[in-house]
N, C-alpha and C positions, 0 to 999 in steps of 0.2 A: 620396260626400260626407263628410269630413273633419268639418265641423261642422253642426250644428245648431242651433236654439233651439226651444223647447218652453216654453207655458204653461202651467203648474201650477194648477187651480181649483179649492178644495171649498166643501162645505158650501152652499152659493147661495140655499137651500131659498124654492124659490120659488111662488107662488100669484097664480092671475090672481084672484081674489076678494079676498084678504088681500094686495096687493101691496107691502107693508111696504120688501122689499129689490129691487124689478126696477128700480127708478130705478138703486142701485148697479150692478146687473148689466148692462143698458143700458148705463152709463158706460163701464164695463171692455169692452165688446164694441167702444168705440172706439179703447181704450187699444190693445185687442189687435189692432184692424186695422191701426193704425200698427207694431206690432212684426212683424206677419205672422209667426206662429212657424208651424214646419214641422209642429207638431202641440199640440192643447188637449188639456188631462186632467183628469177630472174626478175627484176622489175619493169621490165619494159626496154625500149626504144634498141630493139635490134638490130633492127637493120640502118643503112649509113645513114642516109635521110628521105629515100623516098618508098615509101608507103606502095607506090605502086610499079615497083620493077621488083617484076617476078623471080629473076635470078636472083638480087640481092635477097629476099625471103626465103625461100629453098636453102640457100648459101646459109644463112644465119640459122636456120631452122637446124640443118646439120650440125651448124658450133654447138648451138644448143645441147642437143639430143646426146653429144659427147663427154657431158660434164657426168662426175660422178654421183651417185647416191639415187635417190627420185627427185624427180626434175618436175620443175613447176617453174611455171612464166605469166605473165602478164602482158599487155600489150603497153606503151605509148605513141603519144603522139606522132612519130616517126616509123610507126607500124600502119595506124588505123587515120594519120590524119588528127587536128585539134578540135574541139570543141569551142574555140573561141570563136568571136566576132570578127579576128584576121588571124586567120593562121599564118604559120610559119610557110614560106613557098605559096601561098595560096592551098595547101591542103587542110581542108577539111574534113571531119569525120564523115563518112557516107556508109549506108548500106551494102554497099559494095565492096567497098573496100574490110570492113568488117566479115563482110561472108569470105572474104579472099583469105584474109588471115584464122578462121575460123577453119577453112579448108586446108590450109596448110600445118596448122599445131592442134586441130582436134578441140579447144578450149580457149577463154580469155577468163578463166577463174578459175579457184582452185580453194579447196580445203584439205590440209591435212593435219593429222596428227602423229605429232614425235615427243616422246618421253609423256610426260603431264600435260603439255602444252598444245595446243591447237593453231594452225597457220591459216589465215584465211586470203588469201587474194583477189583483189576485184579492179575490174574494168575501169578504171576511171573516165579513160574518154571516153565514155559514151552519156555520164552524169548532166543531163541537163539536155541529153538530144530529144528524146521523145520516142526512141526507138522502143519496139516491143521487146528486146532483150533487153535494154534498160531497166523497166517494171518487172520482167521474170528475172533480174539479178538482186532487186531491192528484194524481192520476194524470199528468194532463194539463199540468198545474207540475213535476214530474220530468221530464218529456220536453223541456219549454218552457227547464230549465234546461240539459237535457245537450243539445240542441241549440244552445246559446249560447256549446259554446264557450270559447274563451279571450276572448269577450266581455265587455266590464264591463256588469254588469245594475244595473240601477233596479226595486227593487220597490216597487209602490205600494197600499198598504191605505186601507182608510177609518179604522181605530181604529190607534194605536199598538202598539210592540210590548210598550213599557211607559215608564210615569212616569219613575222614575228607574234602577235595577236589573233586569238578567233574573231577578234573583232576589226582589224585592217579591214583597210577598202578592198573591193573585190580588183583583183588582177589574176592576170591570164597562167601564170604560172605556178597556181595552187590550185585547188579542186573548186573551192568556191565556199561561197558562206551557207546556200541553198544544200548543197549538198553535205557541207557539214552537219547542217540541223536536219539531214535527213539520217547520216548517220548516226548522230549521236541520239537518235532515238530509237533507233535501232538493237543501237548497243548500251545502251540504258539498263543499269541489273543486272549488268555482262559484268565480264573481269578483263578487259583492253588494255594489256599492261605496255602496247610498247607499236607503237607504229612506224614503218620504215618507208620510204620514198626514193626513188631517185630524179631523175628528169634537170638537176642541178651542175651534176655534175663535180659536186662539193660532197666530203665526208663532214658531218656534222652533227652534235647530237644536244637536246633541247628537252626542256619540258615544256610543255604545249595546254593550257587548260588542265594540271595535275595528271598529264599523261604522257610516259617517253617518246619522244621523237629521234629517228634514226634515219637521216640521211645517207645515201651509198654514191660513192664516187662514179664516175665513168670508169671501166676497164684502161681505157686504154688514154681517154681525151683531157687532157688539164682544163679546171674548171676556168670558165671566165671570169676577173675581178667585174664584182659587179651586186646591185641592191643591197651594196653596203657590209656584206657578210665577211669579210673580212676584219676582223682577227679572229670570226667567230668561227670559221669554217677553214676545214683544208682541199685544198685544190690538188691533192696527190692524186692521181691515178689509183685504182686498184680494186679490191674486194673487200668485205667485212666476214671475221669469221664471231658469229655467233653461238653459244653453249648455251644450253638450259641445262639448269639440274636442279627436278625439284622446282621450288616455286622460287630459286634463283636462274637470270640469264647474265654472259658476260659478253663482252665482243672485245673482237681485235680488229684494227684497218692494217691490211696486209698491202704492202705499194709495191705496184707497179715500178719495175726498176727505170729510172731516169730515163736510158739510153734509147726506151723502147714509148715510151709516153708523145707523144701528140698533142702540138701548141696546133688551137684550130684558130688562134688569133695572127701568128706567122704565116699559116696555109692561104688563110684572108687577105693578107697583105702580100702575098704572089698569085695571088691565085682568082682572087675575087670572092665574099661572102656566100655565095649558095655554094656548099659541097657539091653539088652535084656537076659545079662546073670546074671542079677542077680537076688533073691530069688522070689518067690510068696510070695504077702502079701495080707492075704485074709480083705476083709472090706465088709463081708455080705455072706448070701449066691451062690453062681454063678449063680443062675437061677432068683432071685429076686431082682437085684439090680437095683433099677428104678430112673428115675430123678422127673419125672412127668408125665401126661396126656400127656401132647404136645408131647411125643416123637416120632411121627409119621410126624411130618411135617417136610417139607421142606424147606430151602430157596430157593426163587427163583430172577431171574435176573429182580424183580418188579423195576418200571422207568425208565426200559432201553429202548431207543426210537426202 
């Protein structure tokens, strides 16, 4: 197959309790049936915001698992916990918390191939912890790449690889500079034509050290103004639809209708800054709230050599 298209989705962070953004996400699930792309991608941060309420995981798991095409995800920080010095809430990445979500979606990487092109997805938060799946995912990404190829590859994180510069000071909202120079030796003699991210909440698109950068919106959450990124970035709600064909790709940001979009800066100002403390909004019954048939399945690490 010459071409493809692929739907790009992060951030969603979804909650059958707090159902703030499943109206948006619901929307997009019809936008995406009409594009029928050959595969959904998620970049992370599924669930609302806490890493460790089981229902909200299951819940999200099933939005998931509903989207069309082969379904690949990733985790963030809002799945597995941060990898920084102060996480957000006080969650930080843990052992546990990682087996948790590992038990609930089978995987937190992925490779596959569509058309010419190769998709690889990797863990970010766990870059810098020291955990033993850490080392077996660096591992496991050197193989993923020399098996690729005179392939053009698409690498897809949850955090960027950075703001502006590979060489900015380290902050908490990019992967780091350590982990850069672990990548990019990794993918050194590779063909990394294009790297997407979300975790921002901004659509945005960049070159980065002679390599595309493609930020992805929240589904459902208006980005905050903020680190300056304005007028460089849009704060629309939505999804990106991605084409390859051949050793061309295109994309489009497909938005989120207005009506259905989420100020978490208004929520903050009634409600108080941590999500988690703010109201229950019910969107159905609690025990019948389904995506579809598929919510049983998994992604898995399909392509991966």
């Amino acid at each position: 197959m010459a071409r493809a298209v692929l739907a790009l989705l992060s951030d969603p962070h979804l909650s059958r309790r707090r159902g703030y953004t499943v109206p948006a996400f619901r929307h997009l699930q019809g936008e995406l049936a009409a594009l029928a792309p050959a595969a959904s991608i998620v970049a992370g941060d599924l669930v609302f915001d806490d890493c460790d309420d089981a229902e909200d995981r299951a819940f999200a798991a099933e939005a998931v698992a509903s989207l069309p095409g082969e379904v690949r995800l990733i985790p963030g920080n809002h799945d597995l916990g941060d990898n920084v010095a102060e996480p957000w809430m006080g969650q930080g990445v843990t052992a546990e918390r990682l087996a948790a979500f590992l038990a609930t979606h089978g995987t937190d990487r992925f490779a596959l191939d569509l058309a010419s092109w190769r998709i690889i997805g990797l863990n970010a938060q766990i870059f810098g912890t020291g955990f033993a799946r850490e080392e077996e995912q660096w591992s496991w990404f050197g193989e993923a790449m020399r098996d690729a190829g005179r392939r053009p590859v698409i690498l897809v994180l949850h955090k960027p690889l950075a703001l502006w510069t590979s060489a900015e000071a380290e902050q908490p909202n990019s992967i780091g500079r350590a982990a850069q120079a672990r990548l990019q030796d990794l993918t050194r003699g590779g063909r990394v034509r294009l790297v997407i991210s979300g975790h921002y909440h901004h659509h945005r698109a960049l070159v980065l050290g002679g390599t595309a950068q493609l930020w992805l919106p929240s589904t459902a959450l208006i980005g905050r103004a903020s680190h300056g990124l304005e007028p460089f970035a849009q704060r629309s709600p939505g999804f990106v639809a991605l084409a390859v064909d051949g050793e061309d790709a295109s994309f489009a940001h497909v938005a989120t209708p207005p009506a259905l979009a989420v100020d978490p800066v208004q929520l903050a100002a009634l409600h108080g800054e941590a999500p988690r403390d703010w109201p229950e909004l019910s969107i159905g019954p609690k025990s019948g709230v389904r995506f579809s048939d598929k919510a049983d399945a998994k992604p898995s690490e399909a392509g991966a050599p």
